[in-house]
C-alpha positions in Angstrom: -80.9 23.5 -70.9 -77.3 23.3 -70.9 -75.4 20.6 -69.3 -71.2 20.7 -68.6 -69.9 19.1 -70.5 -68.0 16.4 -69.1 -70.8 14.5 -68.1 -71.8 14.5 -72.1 -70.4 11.2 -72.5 -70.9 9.2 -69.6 -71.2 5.5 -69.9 -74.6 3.6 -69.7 -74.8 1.9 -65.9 -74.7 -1.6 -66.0 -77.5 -2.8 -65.1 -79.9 -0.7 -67.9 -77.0 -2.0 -70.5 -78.1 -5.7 -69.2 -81.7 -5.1 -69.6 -81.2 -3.6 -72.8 -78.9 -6.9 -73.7 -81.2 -9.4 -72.3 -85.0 -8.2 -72.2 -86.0 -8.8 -75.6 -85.4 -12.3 -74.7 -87.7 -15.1 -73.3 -85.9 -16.9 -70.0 -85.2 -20.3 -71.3 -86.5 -21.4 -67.8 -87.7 -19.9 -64.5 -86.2 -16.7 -63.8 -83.0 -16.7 -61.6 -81.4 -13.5 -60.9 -77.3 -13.8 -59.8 -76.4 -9.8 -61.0 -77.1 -7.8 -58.1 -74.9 -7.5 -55.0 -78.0 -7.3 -53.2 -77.5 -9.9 -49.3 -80.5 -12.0 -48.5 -79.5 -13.9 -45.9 -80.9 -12.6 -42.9 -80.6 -9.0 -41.0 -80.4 -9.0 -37.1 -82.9 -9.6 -35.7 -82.8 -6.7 -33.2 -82.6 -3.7 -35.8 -86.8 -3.4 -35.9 -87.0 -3.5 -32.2 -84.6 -0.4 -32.0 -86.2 1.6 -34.7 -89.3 1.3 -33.4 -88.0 2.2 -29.3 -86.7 5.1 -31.4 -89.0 6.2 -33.2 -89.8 9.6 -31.4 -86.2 10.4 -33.0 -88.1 10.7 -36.6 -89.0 14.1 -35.2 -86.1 15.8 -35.0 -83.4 16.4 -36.9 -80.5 14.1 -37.3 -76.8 14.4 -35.8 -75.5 15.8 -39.3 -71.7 13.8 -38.7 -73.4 11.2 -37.0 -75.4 10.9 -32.8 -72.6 10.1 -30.5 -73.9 6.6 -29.9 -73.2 5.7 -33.3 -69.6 7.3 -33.7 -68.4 5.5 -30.6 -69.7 2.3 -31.8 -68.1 2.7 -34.7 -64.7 3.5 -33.1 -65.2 0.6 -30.9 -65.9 -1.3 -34.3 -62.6 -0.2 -35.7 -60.9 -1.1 -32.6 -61.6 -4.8 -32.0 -61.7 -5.4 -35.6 -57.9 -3.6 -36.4 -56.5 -3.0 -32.8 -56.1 0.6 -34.1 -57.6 3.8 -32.3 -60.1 6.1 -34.2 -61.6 8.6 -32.1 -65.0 9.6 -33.2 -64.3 13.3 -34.3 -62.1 11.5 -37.1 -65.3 9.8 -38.2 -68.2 10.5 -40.1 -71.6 8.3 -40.7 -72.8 7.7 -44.0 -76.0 7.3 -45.7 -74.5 4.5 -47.8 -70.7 4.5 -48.9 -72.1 5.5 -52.2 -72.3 8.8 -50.6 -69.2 8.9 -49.1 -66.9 7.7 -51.8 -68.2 10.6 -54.2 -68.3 13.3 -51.9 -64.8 12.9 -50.4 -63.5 13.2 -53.9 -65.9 16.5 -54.0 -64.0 17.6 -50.4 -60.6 16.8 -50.8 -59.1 16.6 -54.6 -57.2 19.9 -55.7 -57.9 22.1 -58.4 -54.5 21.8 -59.3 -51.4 19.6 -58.7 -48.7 19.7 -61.3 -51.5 20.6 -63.8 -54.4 18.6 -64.3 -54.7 16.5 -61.2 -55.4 13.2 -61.7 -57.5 10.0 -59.9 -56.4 6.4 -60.0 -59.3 3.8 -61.1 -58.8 0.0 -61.1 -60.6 -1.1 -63.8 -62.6 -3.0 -63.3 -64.2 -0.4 -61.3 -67.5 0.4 -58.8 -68.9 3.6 -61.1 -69.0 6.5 -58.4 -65.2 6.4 -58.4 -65.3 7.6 -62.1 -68.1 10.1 -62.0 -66.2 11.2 -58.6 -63.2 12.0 -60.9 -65.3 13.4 -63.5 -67.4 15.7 -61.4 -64.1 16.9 -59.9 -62.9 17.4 -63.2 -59.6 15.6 -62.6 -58.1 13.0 -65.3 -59.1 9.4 -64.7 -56.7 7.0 -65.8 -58.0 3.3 -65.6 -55.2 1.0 -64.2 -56.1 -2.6 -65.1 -56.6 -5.6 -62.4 -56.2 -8.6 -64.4 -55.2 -12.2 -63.9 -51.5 -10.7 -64.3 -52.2 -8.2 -61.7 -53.5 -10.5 -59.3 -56.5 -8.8 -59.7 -55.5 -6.1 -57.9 -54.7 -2.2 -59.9 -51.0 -2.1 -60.4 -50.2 1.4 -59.6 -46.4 2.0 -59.5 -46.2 0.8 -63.1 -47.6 4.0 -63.9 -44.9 6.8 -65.5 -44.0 9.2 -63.0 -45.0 11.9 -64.8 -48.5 10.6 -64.3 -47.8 9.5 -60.5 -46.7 13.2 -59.8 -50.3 14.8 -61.0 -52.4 11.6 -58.8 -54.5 13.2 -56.1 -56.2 10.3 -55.2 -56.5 6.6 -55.8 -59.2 4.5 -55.3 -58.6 0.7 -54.1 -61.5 -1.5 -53.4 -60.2 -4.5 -51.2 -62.1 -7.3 -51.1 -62.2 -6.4 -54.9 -65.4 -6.0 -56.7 -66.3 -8.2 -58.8 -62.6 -10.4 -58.5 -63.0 -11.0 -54.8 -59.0 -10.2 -54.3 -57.8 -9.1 -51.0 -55.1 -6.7 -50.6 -52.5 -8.4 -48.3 -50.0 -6.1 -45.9 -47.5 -6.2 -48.4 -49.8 -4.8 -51.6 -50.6 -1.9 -48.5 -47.3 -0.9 -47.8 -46.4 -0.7 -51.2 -49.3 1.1 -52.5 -49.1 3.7 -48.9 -45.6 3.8 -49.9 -45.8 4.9 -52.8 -48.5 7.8 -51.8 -46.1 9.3 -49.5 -43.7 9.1 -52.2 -45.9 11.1 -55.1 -48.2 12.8 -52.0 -51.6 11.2 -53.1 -54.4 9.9 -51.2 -55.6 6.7 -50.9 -59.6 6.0 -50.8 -59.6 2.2 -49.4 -63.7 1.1 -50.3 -63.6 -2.1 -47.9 -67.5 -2.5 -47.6 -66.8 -6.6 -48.5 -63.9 -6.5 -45.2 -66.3 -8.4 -43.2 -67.1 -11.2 -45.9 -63.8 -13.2 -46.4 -62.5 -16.6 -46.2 -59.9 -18.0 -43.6 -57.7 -15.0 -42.3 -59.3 -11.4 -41.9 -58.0 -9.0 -44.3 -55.8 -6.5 -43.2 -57.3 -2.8 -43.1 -55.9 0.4 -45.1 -55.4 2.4 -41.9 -54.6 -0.4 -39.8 -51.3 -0.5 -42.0 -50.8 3.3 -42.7 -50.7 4.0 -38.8 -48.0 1.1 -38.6 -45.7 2.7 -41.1 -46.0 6.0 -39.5 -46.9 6.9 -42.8 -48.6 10.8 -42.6 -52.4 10.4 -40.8 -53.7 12.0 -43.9 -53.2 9.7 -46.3 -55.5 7.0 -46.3 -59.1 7.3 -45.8 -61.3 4.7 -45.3 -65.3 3.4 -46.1 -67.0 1.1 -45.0 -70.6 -0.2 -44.6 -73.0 -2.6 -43.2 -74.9 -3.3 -46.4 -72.8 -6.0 -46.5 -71.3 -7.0 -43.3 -74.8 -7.4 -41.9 -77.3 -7.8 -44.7 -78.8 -4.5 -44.4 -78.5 -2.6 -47.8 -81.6 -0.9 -47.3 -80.3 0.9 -44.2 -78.0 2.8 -45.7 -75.7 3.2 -43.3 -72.1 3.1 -43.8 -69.0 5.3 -42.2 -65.5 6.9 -43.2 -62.7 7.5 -41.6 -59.2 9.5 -41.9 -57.1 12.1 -40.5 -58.0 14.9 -38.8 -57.9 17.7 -41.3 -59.5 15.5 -44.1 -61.9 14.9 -41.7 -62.9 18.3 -41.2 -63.3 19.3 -44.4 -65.5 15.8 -45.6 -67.3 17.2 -42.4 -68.0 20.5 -43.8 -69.1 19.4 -47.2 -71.7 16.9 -45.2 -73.1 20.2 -43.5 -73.7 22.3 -46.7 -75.1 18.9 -49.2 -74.9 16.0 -47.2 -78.6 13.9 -46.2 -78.0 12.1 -42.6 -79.4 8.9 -41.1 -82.8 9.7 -39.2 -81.7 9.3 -35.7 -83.5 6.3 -35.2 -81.9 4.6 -37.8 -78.5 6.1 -36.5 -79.2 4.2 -33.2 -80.1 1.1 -34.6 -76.7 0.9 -36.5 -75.0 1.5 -33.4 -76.4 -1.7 -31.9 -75.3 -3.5 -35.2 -71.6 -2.3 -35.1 -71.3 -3.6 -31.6 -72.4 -7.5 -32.7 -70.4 -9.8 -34.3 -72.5 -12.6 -33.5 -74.6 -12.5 -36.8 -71.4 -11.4 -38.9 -69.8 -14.6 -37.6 -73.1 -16.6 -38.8 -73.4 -14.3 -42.4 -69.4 -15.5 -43.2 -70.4 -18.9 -42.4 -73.4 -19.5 -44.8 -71.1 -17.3 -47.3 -68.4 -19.9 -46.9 -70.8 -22.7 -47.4 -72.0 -21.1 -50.9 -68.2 -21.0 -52.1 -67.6 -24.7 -51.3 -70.9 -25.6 -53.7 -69.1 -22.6 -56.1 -65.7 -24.5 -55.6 -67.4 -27.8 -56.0 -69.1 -26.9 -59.5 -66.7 -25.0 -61.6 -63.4 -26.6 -59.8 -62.3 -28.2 -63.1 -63.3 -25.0 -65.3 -60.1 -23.7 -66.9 -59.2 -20.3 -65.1 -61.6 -20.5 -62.5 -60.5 -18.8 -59.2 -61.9 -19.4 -55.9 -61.8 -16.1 -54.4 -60.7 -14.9 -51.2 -63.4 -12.9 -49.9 -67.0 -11.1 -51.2 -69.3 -12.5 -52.5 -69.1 -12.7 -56.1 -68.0 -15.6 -58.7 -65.9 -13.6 -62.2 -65.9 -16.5 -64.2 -63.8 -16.6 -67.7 -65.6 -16.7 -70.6 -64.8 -16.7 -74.1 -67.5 -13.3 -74.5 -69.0 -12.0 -71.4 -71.8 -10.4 -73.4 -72.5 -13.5 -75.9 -72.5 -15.9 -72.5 -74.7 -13.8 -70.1 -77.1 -13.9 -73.2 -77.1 -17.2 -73.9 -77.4 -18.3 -70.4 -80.6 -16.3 -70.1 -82.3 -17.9 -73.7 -81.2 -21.0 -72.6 -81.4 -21.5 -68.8 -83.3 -18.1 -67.4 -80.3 -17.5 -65.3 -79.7 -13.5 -65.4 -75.6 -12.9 -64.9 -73.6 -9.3 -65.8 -71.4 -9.3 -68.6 -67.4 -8.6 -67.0 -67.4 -5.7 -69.3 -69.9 -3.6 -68.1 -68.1 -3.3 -65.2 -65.2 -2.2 -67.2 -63.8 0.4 -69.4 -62.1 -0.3 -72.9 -58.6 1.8 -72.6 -56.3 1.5 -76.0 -58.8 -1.2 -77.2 -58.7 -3.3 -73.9 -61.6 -4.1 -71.8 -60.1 -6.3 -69.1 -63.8 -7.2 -68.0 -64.9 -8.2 -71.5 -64.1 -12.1 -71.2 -65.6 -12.4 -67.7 -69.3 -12.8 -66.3 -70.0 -12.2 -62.3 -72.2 -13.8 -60.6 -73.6 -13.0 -57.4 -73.8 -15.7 -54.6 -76.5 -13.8 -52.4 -79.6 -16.2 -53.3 -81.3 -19.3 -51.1 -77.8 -21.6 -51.1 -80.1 -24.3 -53.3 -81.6 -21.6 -55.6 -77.9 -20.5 -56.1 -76.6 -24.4 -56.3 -79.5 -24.8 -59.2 -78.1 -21.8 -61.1 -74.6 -22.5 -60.7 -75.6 -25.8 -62.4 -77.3 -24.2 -64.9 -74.4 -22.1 -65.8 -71.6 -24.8 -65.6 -74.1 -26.8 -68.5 -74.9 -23.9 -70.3 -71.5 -22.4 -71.0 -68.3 -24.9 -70.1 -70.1 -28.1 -71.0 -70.9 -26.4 -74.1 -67.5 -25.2 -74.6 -68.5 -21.4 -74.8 
């Protein structure tokens, strides 16, 4: 069997590089896991309840773009959260964002645009925007989101002979792992300077929902108050996040018209919809805030312990939103291992979330760690960590 080419040299995922890192080892202690992204606070109460009302539904075939009751809750959604107005044939539901942030690269990057086209990717990076940009067979160049940066990709330092072949950039805001929020001015700019090269901009804002103080300003909300052209930014979003439900899989994204239409028709030829009654319970999710309210508030209560622990660790940001921890380290690899011998606490090296460009990994002297266990279980590892690593002077 022969297999193109480009996908020859793909790097390992992260988390089968962590096991192969930390496996071999005993846990110096009982086992706590702070890699995954994975909420377990609880899911609303209500979703069961309209599954199983629904579950006739199961027998027939799925709205492929999404049933009508969840598009308009969606667009409701998008409404009281950003004041702006979506309607739902500019909207598409997703089985996870996963889905949606490959296959809009798959729908809407050009074969061609002054040569090779080519896709922005902050580095650190969520791994479907590079296999996106490899499977389209675009360049990916890797835009660093560093300390310097303000953890955020700094795009217009790019030449503009690379700026004139970009076809699309990818922005997560709330950042993964940095927890960094976008703010209108970093928008503008970045919109700004797609009208100016004729790019598109894929906003991930699955964390939107999880932030601290003021809500973060949305992608499109800021594009439609420029004026800027209705085509240019596209937005994802899910409730994997905003509402503990990763096992859903139900996410959305939303543009302009014509990009619409065409994510829209690669959905009908290779997409996999939500079974109807699973559609209909997300609609009754979009449409309560109630438990996202409670969700940000046990979130915020987990960053004060955060705060509290590591507040006198030397580079250590409190972030603005998510719900991730990227500590410094001296060597994200050496101290994810060693606090596994030593403690049992399981954290992902910064620089598997990274890629080395010119002999840089801007991940490689960081470790996140997820804040999505019990509040105590995650106070006990935090602990563990602060001991392990900045009392030993790691």
């Amino acid at each position: 069997m022969v297999f193109p080419e480009r996908f020859s040299n793909l790097p390992e995922y992260a988390f089968p590089r962590l096991r192969t890192l930390l496996d071999s080892h005993a846990p110096g202690g009982d086992p706590i896991a702070m890699t995954i992204g994975e909420p377990q606070h609880a899911s609303p109460s209500f979703v069961s309840e309209v599954i199983a009302e629904n579950a006739a539904g199961f027998n027939k075939y799925p709205p492929n773009d999404g049933a009508p009751e969840l598009l308009d809750a969606i667009s409701g959604w998008i409404k009281r959260r950003y004041d702006i107005a979506i309607p739902s044939a500019q909207i598409m539901a997703l089985n996870g964002t996963r889905e949606g942030l490959y296959n809009a690269a798959m729908a809407l990057c050009p074969e061609e645009k002054n040569g090779k086209p080519v896709v922005l990717v902050p580095n650190p990076f969520y791994q479907v925007y590079a296999i996106a940009a490899i499977s389209v067979v675009a360049e990916t160049v890797f835009v660093p989101a560093t300390a310097e940066t303000g953890f955020l990709p700094d795009y217009a330092s790019l030449p503009p002979e690379v700026l004139s072949r970009v076809a699309i950039a990818y922005i997560c805001s709330p950042s993964n792992p940095q927890g960094t929020v976008a703010d209108r001015d970093y928008w503008k700019s970045l919109i700004a300077l797609a009208e100016e090269y004729d790019f598109q901009i894929f906003a991930d804002e699955c964390y939107s929902e999880i932030y601290r103080g003021e809500a973060p300003a949305g992608a499109l909300q800021v594009a439609l108050e420029m004026g800027a052209d209705p085509e240019r930014v596209v937005i994802f979003h899910s409730l994997s996040k905003r509402s503990n439900l990763p096992g859903l899989r139900s996410g959305f994204v939303a543009g302009g018209p014509e990009t619409m239409a065409r994510v829209r028709l690669l959905r009908a030829y290779s997409g996999a919809p939500l079974p109807l009654p699973l559609q209909l319970a997300a609609a009754r999710v979009w449409q309560d805030e109630a438990h996202v309210v409670a969700n940000r508030a046990l979130y915020d209560e987990k960053f004060a312990i955060a705060d509290e622990i590591f507040k006198d660790v030397e580079g250590y940001i409190s972030p603005d939103a998510g719900f991730f921890l990227w500590l410094p380290v001296n060597d994200g690899e050496q101290a994810a291992l060693d606090i596994w011998r030593k403690t049992g606490v399981r954290v992902l090296p910064g620089a598997y979330l990274s890629r080395e460009v010119n002999g840089f990994n801007p991940g490689a002297g960081y470790i996140r760690v997820a804040l999505v266990a019990p509040k105590e279980e995650m106070r006990a590892g935090l602990m563990k960590i602060r001991n392990c690593i900045y009392n030993e002077g790691q």
